[in-house]
C-alpha positions in Angstrom: 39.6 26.4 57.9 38.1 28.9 55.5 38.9 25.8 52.3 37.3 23.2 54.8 34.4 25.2 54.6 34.2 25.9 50.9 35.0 21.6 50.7 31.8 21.3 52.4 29.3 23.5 50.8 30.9 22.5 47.2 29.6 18.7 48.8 26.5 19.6 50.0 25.3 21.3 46.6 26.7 17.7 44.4 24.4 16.3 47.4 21.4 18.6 47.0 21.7 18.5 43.2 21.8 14.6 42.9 18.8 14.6 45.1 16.7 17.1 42.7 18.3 14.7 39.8 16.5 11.8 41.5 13.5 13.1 42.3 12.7 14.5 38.3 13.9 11.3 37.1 11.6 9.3 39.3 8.3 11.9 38.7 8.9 12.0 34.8 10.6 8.7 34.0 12.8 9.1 30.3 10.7 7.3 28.4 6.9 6.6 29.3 5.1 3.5 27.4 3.7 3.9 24.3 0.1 4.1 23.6 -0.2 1.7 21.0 -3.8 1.1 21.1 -6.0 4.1 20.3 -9.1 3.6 20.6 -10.7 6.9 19.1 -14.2 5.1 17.8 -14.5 3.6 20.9 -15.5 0.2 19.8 -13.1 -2.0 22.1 -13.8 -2.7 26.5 -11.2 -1.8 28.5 -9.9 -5.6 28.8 -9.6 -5.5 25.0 -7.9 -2.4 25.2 -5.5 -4.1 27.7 -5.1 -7.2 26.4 -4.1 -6.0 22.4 -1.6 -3.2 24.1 0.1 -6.0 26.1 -0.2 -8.2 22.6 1.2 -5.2 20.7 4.1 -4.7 23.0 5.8 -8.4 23.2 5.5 -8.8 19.0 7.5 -4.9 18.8 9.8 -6.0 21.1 10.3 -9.4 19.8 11.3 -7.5 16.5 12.5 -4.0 17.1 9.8 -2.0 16.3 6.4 -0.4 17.1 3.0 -2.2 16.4 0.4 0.2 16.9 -3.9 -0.6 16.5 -6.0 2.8 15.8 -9.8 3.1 15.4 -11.7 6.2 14.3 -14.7 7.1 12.8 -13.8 10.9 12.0 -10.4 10.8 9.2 -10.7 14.3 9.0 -11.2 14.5 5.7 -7.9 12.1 4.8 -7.9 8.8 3.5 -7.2 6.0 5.5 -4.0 5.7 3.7 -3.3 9.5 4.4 -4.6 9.5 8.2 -3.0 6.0 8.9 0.9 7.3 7.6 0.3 10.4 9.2 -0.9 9.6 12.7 1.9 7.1 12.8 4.4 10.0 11.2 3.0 12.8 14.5 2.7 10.6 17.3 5.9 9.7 17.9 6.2 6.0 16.5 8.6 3.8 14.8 12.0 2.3 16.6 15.5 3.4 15.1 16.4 5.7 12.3 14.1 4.2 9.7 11.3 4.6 12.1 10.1 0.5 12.2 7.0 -0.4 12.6 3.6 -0.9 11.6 0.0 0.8 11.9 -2.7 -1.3 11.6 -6.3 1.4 11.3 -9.5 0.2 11.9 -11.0 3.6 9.6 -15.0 3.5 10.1 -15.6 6.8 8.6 -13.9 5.8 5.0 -15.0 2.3 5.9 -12.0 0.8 5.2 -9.1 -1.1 6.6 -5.2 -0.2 6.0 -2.0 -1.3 7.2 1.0 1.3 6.8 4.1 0.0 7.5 7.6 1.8 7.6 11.2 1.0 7.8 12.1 -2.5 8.2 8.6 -3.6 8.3 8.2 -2.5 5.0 10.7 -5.2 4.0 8.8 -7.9 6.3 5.3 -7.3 5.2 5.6 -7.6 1.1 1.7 -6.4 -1.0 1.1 -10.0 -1.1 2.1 -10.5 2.4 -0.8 -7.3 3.3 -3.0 -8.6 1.4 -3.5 -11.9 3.3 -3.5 -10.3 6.8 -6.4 -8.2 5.1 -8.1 -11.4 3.8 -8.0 -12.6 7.5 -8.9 -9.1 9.0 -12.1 -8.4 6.5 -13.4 -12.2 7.9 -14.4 -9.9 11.5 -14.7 -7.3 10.2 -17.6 -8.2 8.1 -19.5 -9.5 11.4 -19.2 -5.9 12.9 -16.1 -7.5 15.2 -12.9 -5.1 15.8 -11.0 -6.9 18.9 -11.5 -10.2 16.2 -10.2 -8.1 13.3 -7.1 -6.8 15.8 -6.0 -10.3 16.7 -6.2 -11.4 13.6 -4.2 -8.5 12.3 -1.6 -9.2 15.4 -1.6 -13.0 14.7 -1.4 -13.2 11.2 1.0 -10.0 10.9 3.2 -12.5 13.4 3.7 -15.1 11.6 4.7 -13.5 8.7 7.7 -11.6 11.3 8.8 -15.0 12.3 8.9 -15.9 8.7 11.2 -13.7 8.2 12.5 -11.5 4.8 10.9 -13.4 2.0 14.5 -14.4 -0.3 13.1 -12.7 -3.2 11.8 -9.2 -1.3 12.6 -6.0 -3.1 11.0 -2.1 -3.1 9.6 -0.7 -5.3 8.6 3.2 -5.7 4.6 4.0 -6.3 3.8 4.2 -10.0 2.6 8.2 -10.7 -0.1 8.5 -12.8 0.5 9.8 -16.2 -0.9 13.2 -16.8 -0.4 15.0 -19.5 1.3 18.6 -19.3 -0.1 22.1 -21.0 2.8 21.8 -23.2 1.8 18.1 -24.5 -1.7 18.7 -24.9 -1.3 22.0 -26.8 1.1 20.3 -29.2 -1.0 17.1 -29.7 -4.1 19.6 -30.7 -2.3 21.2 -32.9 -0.9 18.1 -34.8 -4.6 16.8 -35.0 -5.8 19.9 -36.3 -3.3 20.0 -38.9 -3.8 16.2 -39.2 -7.5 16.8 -39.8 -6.9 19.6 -42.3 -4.9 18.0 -44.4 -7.0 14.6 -45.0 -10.3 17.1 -45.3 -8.4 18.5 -48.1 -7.2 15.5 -50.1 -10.8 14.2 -49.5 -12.4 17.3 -51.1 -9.8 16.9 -54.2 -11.2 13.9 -54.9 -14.8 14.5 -55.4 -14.1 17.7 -57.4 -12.0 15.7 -59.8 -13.2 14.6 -63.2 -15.0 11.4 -64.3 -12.0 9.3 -65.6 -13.5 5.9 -67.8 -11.9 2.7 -66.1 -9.2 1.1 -67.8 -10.8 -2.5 -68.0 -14.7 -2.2 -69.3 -15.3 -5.2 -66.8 -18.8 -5.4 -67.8 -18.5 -6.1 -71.2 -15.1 -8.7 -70.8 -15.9 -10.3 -68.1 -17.3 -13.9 -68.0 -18.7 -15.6 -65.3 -19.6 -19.8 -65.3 -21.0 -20.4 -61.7 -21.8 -24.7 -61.0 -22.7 -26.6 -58.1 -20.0 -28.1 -56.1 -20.5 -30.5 -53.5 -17.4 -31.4 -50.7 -17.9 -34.6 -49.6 -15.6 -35.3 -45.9 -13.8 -38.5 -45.6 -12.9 -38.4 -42.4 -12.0 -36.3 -39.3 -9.6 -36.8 -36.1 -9.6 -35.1 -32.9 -6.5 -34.5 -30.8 -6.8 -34.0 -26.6 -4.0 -33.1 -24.3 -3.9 -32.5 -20.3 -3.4 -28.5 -20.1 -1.5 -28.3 -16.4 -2.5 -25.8 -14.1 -0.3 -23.4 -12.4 -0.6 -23.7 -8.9 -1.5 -20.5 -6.9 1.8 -18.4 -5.3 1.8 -18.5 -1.8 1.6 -15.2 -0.3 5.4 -14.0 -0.2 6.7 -16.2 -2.2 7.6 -16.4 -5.7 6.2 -15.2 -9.2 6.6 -11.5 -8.0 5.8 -12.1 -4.3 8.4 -10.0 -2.8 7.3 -6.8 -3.8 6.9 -4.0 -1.4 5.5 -1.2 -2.8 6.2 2.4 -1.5 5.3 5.4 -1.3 5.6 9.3 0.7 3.7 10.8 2.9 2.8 14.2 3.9 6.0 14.6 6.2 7.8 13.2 3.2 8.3 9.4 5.2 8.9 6.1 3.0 5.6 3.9 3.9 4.2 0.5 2.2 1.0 -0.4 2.6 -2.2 -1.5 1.7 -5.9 -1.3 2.8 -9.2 -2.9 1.7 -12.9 -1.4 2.3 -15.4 -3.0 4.4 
């Protein structure tokens, strides 16, 4: 009777416990939409809002990985390269291990436009690829026009995606500026000075040495007959040939147009990139 009892209550707590299980899972569901529209400079209506979420959500999906639209006109000091791999880096985005996706920033306080992308959008969207979604983008923005600038950034960015991995694509790390060190620059002043000091010398030599009488007395052997001499031309030829032009590269093609350059961020991320002012 007593193990009948202790049956029950061991039933009723699975019971009472599946029903708390249910009830948080329902109130805070596992995994809440993204916001991939943030609209800090408040320069979209709410239907525009809407209608580039919606847009943003079927192109991720379609490819496995975040698309994300920000505004702001306060950078906080960053550049838009800076603020753009960083708010993507802190809020959460990217799909996978590599974290893919891609931040498109609409930056009025640098006035400037930049597209970071990370993981295997970095591989999609080559610097020549960038470029031409930021000719297409700079077309709106120029005539003070955002949601036109999005779409065009969403359209243009999707055809490249269904374009697939250009056959040549490859990455390539951010060039550091040369600088050079303490140690460099105190060794390269020294070998000038020494440098200096010995040519200052030699020269001084010179003008303290002795008047030496030149070898040939060129005034009194030398003989000069100067005449008049007239070239008459016979005749003259000219040669012309057609000098073919190279046709322009298509924007992730060939002639180098697979490069993705890369760099880190402050959270120490791989991003590509690129931005333009406005």
């Amino acid at each position: 009777m007593v193990k009948k009892h202790l049956n029950r209550a061991a039933l009723l707590m699975r019971l009472f416990c599946l029903v708390i299980l249910l009830v948080l899972l329902i109130g805070n569901p596992v995994q809440a939409e993204k916001q991939l529209v943030v609209d800090m400079a408040a320069v979209f209506t709410p239907a525009e809002r809407e209608t580039l979420q919606k847009e943003a959500i079927n192109l991720g999906a379609a490819y496995t990985m975040d698309i994300v639209i920000v505004t702001t006109a306060d950078a906080g000091g960053k550049s838009a390269r800076a603020f753009a791999d960083d708010y993507y880096d802190q809020h959460g985005y990217g799909v996978g291990d590599d974290y893919s996706g891609v931040l498109f920033l609409i930056d009025y306080d640098n006035r400037e436009a930049y597209i970071s992308t990370s993981g295997e959008a970095i591989r999609y969207l080559t610097d020549l690829r960038i470029d031409a979604i930021l000719d297409n983008v700079m077309e709106s923005l120029a005539n003070d026009d955002p949601y036109g600038a999005s779409s065009a950034f969403l359209n243009t960015a999707a055809s490249y995606l269904a374009a697939g991995i250009p056959s040549d694509q490859y990455t390539e790390g951010e060039s550091e500026p040369n600088r050079l060190t303490f140690g460099e620059g105190a060794i390269s002043s020294l070998v000038a000075l020494a440098t200096s000091l010995i040519f200052a010398k030699s020269t001084t030599s010179k003008y303290h040495s002795k008047y030496q009488q030149p070898v040939f007395a060129f005034r009194q052997n030398s003989l000069a007959n100067l005449g008049i001499v007239q070239d008459q031309m016979v005749n003259s030829y000219v040669t012309t040939r057609i000098r073919p032009t190279t046709p322009p590269s298509r924007p992730g093609g060939g002639s180098g147009g697979g490069r993705s350059t890369v760099h880190r961020s402050s959270s120490g991320r791989m991003h590509g990139g690129g931005g333009r002012k406005f």
